[in-house]
C-alpha positions as CSV (number, residue, x, y, z in Angstrom):
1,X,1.0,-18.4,-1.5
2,X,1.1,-14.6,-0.7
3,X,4.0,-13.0,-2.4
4,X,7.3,-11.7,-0.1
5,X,7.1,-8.3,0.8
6,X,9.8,-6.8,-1.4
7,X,7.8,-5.1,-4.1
8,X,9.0,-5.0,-7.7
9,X,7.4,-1.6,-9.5
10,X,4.3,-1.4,-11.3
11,X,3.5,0.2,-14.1
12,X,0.2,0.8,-16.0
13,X,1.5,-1.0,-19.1
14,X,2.2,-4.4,-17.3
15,X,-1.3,-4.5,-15.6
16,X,-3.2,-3.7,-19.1
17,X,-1.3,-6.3,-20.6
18,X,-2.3,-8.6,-18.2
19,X,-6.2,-7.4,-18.3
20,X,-6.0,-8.1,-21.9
21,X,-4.4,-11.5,-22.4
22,X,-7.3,-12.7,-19.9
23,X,-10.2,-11.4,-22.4
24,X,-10.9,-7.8,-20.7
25,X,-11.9,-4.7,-22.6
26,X,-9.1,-3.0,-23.5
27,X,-10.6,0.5,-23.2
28,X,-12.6,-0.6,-20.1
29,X,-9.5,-1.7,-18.3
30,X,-7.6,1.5,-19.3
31,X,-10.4,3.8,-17.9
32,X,-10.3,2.1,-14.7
33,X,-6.5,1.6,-14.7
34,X,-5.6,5.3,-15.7
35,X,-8.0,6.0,-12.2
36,X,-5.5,4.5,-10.5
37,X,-1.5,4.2,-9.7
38,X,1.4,2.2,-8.1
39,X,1.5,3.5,-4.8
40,X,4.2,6.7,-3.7
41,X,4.2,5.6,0.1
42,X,2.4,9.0,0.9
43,X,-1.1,8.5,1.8
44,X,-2.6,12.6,1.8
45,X,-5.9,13.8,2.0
46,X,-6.5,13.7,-1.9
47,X,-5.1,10.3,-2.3
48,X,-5.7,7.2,-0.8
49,X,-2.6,3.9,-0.4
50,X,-4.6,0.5,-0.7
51,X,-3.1,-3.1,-1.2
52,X,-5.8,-6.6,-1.6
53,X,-5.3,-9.4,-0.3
54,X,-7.2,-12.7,-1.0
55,X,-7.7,-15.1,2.0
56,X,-11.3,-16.3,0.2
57,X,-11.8,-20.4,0.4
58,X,-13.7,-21.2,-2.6
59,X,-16.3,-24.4,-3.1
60,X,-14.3,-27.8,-3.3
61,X,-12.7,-27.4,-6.7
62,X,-13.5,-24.1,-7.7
63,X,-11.0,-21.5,-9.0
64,X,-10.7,-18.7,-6.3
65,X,-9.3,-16.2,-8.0
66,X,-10.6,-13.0,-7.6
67,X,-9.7,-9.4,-9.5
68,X,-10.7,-6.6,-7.0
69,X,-12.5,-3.4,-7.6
70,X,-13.4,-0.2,-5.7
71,X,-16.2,0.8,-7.8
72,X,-15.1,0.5,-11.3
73,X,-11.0,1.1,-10.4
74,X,-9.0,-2.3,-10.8
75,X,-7.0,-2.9,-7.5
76,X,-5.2,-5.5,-8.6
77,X,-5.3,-5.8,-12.4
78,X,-5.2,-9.1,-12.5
79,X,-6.9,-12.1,-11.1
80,X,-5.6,-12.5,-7.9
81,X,-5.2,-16.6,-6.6
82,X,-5.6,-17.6,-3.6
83,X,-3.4,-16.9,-1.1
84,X,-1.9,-14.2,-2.5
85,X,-1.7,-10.2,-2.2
86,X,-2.2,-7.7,-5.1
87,X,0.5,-5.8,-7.2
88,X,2.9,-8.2,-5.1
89,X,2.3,-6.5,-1.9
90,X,2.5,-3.3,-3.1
91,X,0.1,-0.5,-2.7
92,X,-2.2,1.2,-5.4
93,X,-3.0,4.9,-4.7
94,X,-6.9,6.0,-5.5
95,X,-8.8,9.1,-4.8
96,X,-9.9,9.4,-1.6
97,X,-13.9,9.1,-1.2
98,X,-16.4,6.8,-1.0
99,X,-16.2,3.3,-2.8
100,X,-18.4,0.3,-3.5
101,X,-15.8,-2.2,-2.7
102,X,-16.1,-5.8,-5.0
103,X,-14.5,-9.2,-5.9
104,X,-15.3,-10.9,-9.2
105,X,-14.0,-13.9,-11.4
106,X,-12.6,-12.6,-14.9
107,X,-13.4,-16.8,-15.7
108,X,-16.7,-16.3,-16.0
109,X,-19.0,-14.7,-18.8
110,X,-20.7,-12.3,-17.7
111,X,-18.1,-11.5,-14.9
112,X,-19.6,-12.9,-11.6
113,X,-19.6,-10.7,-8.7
114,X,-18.7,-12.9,-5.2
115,X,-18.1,-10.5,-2.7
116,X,-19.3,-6.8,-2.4
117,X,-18.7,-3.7,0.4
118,X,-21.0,-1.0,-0.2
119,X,-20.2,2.7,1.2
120,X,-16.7,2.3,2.2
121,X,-14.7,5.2,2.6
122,X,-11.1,6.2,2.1
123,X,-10.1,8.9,4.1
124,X,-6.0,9.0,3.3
125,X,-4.6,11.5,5.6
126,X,-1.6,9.6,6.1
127,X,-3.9,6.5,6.7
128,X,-3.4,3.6,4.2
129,X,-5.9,0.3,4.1
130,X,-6.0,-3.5,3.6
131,X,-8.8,-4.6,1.3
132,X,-9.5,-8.1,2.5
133,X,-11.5,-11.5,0.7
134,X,-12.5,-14.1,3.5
135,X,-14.3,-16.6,4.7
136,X,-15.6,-19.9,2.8
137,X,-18.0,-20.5,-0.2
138,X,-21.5,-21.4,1.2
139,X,-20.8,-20.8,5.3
140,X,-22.6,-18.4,7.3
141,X,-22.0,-16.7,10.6
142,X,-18.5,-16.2,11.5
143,X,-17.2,-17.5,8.1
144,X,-19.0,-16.5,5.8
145,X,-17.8,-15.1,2.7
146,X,-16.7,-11.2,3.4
147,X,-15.1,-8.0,2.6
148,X,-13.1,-6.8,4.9
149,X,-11.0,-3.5,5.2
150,X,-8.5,-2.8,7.9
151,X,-6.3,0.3,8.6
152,X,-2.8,-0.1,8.3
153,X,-0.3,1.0,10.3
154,X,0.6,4.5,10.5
155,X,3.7,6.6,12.0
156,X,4.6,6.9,15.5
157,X,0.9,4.9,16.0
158,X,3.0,2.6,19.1
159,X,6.3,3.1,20.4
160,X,9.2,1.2,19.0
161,X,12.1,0.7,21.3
162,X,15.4,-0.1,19.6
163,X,15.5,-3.2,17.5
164,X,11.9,-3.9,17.6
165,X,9.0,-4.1,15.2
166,X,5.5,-3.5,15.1
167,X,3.6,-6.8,14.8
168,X,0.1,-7.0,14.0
169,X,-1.6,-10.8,13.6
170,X,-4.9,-11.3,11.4
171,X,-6.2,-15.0,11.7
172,X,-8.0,-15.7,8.6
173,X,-7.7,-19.1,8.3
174,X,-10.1,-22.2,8.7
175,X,-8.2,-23.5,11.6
176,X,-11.3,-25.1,13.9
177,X,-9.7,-22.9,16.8
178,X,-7.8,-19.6,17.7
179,X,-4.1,-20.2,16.4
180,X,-1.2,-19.2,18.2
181,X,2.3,-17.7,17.0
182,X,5.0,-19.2,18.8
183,X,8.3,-19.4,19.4
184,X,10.4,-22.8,19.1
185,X,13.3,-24.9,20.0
186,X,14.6,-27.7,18.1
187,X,11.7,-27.2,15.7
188,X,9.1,-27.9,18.6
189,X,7.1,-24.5,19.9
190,X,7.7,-23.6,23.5
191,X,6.3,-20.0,24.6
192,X,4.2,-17.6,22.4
193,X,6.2,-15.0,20.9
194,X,4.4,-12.1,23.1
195,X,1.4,-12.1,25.6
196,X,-1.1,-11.4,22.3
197,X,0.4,-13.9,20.2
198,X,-0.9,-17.0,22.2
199,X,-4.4,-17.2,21.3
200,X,-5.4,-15.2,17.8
201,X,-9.3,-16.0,17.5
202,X,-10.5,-16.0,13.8
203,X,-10.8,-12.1,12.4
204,X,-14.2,-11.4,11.2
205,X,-16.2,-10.4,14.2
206,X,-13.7,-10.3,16.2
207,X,-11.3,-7.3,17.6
208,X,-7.9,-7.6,15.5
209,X,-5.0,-7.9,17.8
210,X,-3.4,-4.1,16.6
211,X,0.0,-3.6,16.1
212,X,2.6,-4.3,18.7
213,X,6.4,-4.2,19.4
214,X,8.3,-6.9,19.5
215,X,11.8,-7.7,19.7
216,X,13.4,-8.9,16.3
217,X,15.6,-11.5,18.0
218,X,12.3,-12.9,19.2
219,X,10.9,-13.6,15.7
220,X,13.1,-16.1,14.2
221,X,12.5,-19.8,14.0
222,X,8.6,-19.6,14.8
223,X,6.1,-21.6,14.6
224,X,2.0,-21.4,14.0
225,X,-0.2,-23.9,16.8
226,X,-3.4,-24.3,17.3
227,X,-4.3,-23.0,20.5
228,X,-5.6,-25.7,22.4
229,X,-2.9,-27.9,21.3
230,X,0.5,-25.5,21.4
231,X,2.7,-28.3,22.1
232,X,2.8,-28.9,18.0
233,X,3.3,-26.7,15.3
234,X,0.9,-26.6,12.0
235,X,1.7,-27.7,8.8
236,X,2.6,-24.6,6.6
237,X,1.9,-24.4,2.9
238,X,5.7,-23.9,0.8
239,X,4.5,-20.4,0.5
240,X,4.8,-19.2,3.9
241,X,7.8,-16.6,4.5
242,X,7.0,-17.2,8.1
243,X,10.6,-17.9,8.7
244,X,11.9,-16.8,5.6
245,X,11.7,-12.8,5.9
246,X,14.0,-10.6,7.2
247,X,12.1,-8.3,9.3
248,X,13.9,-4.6,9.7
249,X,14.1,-3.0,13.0
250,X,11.3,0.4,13.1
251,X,9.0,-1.2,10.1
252,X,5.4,-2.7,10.7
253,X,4.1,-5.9,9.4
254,X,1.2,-7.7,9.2
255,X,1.4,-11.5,9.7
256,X,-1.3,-13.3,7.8
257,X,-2.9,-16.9,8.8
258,X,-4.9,-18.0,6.0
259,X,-6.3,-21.3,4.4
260,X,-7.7,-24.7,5.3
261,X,-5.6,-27.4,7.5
262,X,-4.2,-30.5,5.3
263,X,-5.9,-28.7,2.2
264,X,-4.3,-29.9,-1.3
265,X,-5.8,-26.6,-2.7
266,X,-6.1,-23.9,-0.6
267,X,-4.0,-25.2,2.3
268,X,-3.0,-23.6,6.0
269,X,-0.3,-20.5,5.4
270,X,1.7,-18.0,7.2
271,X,2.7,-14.8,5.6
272,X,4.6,-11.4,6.8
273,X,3.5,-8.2,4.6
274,X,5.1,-4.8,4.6
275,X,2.4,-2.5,6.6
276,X,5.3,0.3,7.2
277,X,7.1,2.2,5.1
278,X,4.6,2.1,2.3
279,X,6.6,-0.5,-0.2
């Protein structure tokens, strides 16, 4: 499921090999590759930090994996599973401007185009983004499939007393209710981690929780619920870090809930990414 948030360096060599062992163009992929780079951590005015992230449920037995694309840039070089976030949670600087914002197969001939964002701009100015998949093949309404893009945190955006974090929660997951990130004793959840981390309504068309500070002590043996029933913790996949991550005092992370309850395939996960300092 989505990688850990210690981020390995990227380099334009690895990423071309990649495009070409799964049948791209070699001098296609190195025009849109050379456009962009591994990220520096500095998000200015000229350049833009982005990272993907693919939270997309595809049809019963389809392959989900996506590559992503602001207009014909690669963000993440390869095809990107389910579950998992691009250039290993790293981010990839682009020009700032304006984008047309896509998610394709590369298993498909021609390549098949299954979520677009027209008109999106990327300001940088210190501001990087999250380039989202989500929802589920053939919903509509709240869950339909979508492109989302959030703004990721930024310095000094909340205060951070001494050995706290900032905490931001995105519920993308097919959970039939808001879910809830709690803490637990003896493996059984008691009280939610913070006042905004009880109830955590599905993302799209809904206001995202922000970023807040929380204590590190407070954000160890956690669980997920479901928010009508908080008494029980969820079933993770074996890819969740939610417990697994040390998270350092002064950073920002992101916490994303993703998948389908007691899915084989694409099944119900918890994952911390680095928002803060840039990895």
């Amino acid at each position: 499921m989505f990688n850990g948030i210690n981020v390995a360096a990227c380099t334009l060599s690895t990423r071309l090999r990649g495009l070409v062992a799964v049948g791209v163009s070699v001098v296609a992929a190195g025009a849109a590759l050379l456009s962009a780079g591994c990220g520096s951590g500095v998000s200015t005015a000229s350049q833009t930090l982005i990272k993907s992230v693919n939270a997309y449920v595809p049809a019963s037995g389809a392959d989900g994996s996506l590559v992503f694309f602001a207009n014909t840039t690669y963000l993440t070089g390869l095809n990107l599973a389910f579950g998992t976030v691009g250039n290993s949670g790293g981010f990839v600087s682009i020009p700032s401007g304006v984008y047309s914002l896509t998610c394709s197969t590369l298993n498909t001939n021609p390549n098949k185009v299954v979520l677009s964002l027209p008109n999106q701009t990327f300001a940088g100015n210190n501001t990087a983004y999250t380039v989202i998949a989500a929802g589920q093949a053939g919903q509509t309404g709240t869950l339909q499939p979508q492109t989302l893009v959030l703004k990721d945190y930024v310095a000094n955006q909340i205060t951070l007393p001494s050995s706290t974090v900032a905490v931001r929660i995105v519920n993308l997951s097919l959970n039939p209710n808001p879910v809830g990130l709690y803490d637990t004793t003896s493996n059984n959840p008691t009280t939610a981690v913070a006042s905004t981390t009880g109830s955590v309504p599905y993302y799209v068309g809904s206001v995202p929780t922000g970023y807040v500070a929380i204590p590190t002590a407070s954000l160890i043996n956690m669980a997920i619920v479901d928010s009508t029933a908080p008494k029980a913790a969820l079933a993770l996949s074996s890819g969740s870090n939610l417990n697994t991550n040390t998270l350092i005092a002064g950073d920002a992370y992101t916490l994303y809930i993703y998948g389908v309850p007691s899915s084989g395939s694409t099944p119900l996960g918890a994952t911390w990414v680095q928002d803060y300092p840039a990895p």
